[in-house]
N, C-alpha and C positions, 0 to 999 in steps of 0.2 A: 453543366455547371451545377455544384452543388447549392441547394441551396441554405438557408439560416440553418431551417429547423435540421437539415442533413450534417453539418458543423458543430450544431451542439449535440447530434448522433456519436459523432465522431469522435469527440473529445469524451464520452463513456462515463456523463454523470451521476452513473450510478455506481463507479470509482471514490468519487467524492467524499462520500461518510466516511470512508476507509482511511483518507488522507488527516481527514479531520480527528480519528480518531488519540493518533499520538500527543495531540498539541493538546485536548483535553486531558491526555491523563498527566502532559506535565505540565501545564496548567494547577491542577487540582495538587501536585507535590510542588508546586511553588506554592501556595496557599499555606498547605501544612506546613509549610519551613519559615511561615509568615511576611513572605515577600514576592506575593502576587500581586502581578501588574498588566491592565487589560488592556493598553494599549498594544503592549510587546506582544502579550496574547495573541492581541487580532492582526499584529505582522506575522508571527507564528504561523499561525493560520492561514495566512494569504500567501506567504510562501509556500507552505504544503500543499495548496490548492494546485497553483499555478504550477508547481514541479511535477504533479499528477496531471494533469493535462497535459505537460508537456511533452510526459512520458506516451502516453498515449496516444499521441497524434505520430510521437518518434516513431512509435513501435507498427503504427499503421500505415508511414512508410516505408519504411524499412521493411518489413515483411511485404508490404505488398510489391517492391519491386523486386525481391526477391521470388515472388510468388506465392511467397507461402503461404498465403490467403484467399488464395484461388478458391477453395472450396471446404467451408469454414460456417459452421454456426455461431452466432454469439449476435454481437454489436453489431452495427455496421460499420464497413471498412470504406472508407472512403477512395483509397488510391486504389486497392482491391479493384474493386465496382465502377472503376471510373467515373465518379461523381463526378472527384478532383482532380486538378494534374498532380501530379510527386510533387512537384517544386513548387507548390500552393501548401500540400501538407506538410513537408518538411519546411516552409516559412511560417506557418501556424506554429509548429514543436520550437522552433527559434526565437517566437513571439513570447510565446508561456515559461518557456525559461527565460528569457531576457525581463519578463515581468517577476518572476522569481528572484530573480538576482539581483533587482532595483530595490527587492521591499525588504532583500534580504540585508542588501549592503545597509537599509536604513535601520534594520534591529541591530545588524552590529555594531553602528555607528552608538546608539542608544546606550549596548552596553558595555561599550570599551572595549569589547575583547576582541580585536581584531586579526586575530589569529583563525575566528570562523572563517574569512574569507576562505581560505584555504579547501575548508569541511565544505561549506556552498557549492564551490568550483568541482570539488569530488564529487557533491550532489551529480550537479548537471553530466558531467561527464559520467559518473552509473549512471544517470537515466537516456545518456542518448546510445552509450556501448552495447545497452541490453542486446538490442538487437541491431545496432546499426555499426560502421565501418567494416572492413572486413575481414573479423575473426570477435565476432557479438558471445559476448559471456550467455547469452541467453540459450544460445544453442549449444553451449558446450555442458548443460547441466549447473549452471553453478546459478543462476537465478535466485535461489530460494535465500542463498548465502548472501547477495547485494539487497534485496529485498529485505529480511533480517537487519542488517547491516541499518541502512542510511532509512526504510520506511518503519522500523524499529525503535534500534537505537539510537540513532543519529535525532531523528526526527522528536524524539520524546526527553529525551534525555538534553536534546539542544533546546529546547522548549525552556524545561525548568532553570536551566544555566545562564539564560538570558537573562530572567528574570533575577535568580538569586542570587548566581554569582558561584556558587558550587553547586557540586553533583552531591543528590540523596539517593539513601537508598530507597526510598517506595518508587523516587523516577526510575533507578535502575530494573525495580520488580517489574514495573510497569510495564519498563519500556521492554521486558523479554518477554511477556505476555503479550505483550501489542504486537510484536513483533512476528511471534507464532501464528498471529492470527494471518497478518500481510501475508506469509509464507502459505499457512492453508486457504487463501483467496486464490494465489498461483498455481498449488498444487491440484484446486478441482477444475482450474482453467484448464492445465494442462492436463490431468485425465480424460476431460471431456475433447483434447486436443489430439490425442495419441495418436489416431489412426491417420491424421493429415499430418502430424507431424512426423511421422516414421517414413512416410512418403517424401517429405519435403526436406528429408534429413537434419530434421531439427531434433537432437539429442536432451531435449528437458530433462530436469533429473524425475519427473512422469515416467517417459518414455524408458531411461535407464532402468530403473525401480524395475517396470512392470507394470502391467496395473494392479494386482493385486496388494504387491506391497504399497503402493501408490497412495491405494488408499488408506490402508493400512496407519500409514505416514500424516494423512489429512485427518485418520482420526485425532490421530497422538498430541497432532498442533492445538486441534481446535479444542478439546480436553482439559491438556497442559495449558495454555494458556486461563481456560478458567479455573484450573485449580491453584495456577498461580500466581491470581489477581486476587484470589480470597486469603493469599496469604499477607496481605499488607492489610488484615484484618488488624496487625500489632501496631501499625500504625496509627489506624480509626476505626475503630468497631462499627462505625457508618459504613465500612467499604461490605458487611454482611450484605448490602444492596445486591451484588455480583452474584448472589446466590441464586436472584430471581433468573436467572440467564441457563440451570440447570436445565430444564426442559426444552428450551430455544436450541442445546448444544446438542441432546439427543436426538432431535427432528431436524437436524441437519446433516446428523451423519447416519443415522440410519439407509437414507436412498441412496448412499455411498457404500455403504458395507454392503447393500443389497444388491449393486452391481448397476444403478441407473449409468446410461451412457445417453451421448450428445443431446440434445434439445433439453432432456429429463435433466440435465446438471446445470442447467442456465441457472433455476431457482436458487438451486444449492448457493449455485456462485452470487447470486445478488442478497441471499438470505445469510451467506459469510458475510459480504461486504457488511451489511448493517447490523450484524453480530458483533462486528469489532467497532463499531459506530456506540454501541449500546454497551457495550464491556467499557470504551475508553468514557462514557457519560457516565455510569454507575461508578466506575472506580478515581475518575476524576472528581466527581463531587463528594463521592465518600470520604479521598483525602481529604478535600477543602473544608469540609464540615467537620 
């Protein structure tokens, strides 16, 4: 039986800054459009949370009844490792989406647009697909595109919308830059996933790439996104903030170009996670200011 402190292992709160990050930067372009509102904020936010967890616990059942976590550096896997039973963790991913979807029906409610239900519902269903039922976008390569998608654009862009009531453009910059980041979070998981997942016939688009372009690939994201958070510099000359983040972006991909595998890309992957944490804080308050 697993216990607390093996639950909040499980749910991978070192995810977190990552989810947080898009709701800050459209946050910061509802601000700039002068119709920022902190309560919707902090449902923002709790939505994002909760749909990150949820994913999380999905993906750690679903992989591990599959197997494909049998032998596996990272987190701890809870169904994996037999902490948990499956139908404990798949009721925790049930739980986290079902709190997602409470806080999310209450921003929609908030701001009339009830047409989000719709986008929520696609939420939850990418995040339980990734890797679960049987034929998971996760293993066919297409991840980085759902990832992009709803922990990107969805998620940053439905931020500001809530609030303002239309789409701006610094949300839209944002949210491709936020976006690129969610994608090179995935992309060093899965390089550092390659060799178990080539075994376990999980097709990531890692594993398609190669690893060389692979990484290749993880530089481009984590780059492009900071070169294109400094361009909503036209919007706030505050967002020059984003520039402190040049040396953070070099010392991340260096041990990638250099060819680090398994254990040696754990860092990478938790120093992306709060790279995008720290790009959506710099570039959300530079809007807002």
């Amino acid at each position: 039986m697993a216990t607390p402190a093996q639950w909040v292992a499980g749910a991978r709160p070192r995810t977190l800054p990552a989810a947080a990050a898009p709701v800050l930067v459209g946050s910061g372009a509802a601000a700039h459009a002068g119709a920022f509102d902190g309560g919707r904020a902090l449902l923002a936010l709790g939505v994002a949370l909760a749909l990150q967890v949820g994913v999380n616990y999905a993906n750690d059942y679903s992989d591990g009844i599959r197997g494909t976590d049998a032998d596996r550096v990272g987190p701890l896997r809870l169904t994996a490792s037999l902490l948990a039973p499956a139908k404990q963790v798949r009721l925790a991913a049930f739980a986290a989406f079902g709190v997602g979807a409470l806080l999310g029906l209450w921003l929609v409610a908030l701001s009339g647009q009830w047409w989000l239900l719709a986008v929520g519902a696609a939420c939850v269903a990418a995040g339980w697909f990734y890797t679960g039922g049987s034929k998971p976008y996760g293993y066919l390569g297409l991840g980085e595109i759902f990832v992009f998608v709803f922990f990107g654009l969805v998620a940053t862009i439905g931020t500001t919308y809530t609030q303002v009531g239309h789409i701006t453009w610094p949300s839209v910059v944002g949210a491709v830059a936020i976006g690129l980041v969610a994608c090179a979070i995935l992309m060093v998981n899965n390089i550092r996933d390659i060799p178990t997942d080539v075994v376990a016939g999980k097709r990531t688009l890692a594993v398609r790439l190669g690893d060389h372009k692979a990484r290749r690939a993880y530089v481009g994201m984590v780059a492009g996104s900071w070169v294109l958070a400094l361009t909503c510099v036209f919007a706030s000359p505050w967002v020059l903030g984003v520039a402190l983040l040049g040396l953070p972006v070099v010392l991340l991909c260096i041990p990638v170009i250099a060819g680090a595998r398994g254990k040696l890309l754990v860092p990478v992957l938790g120093g992306t996670g709060f790279y995008e944490l720290a790009l959506g804080a710099l570039l959300g308050l530079g809007l807002a200011l």
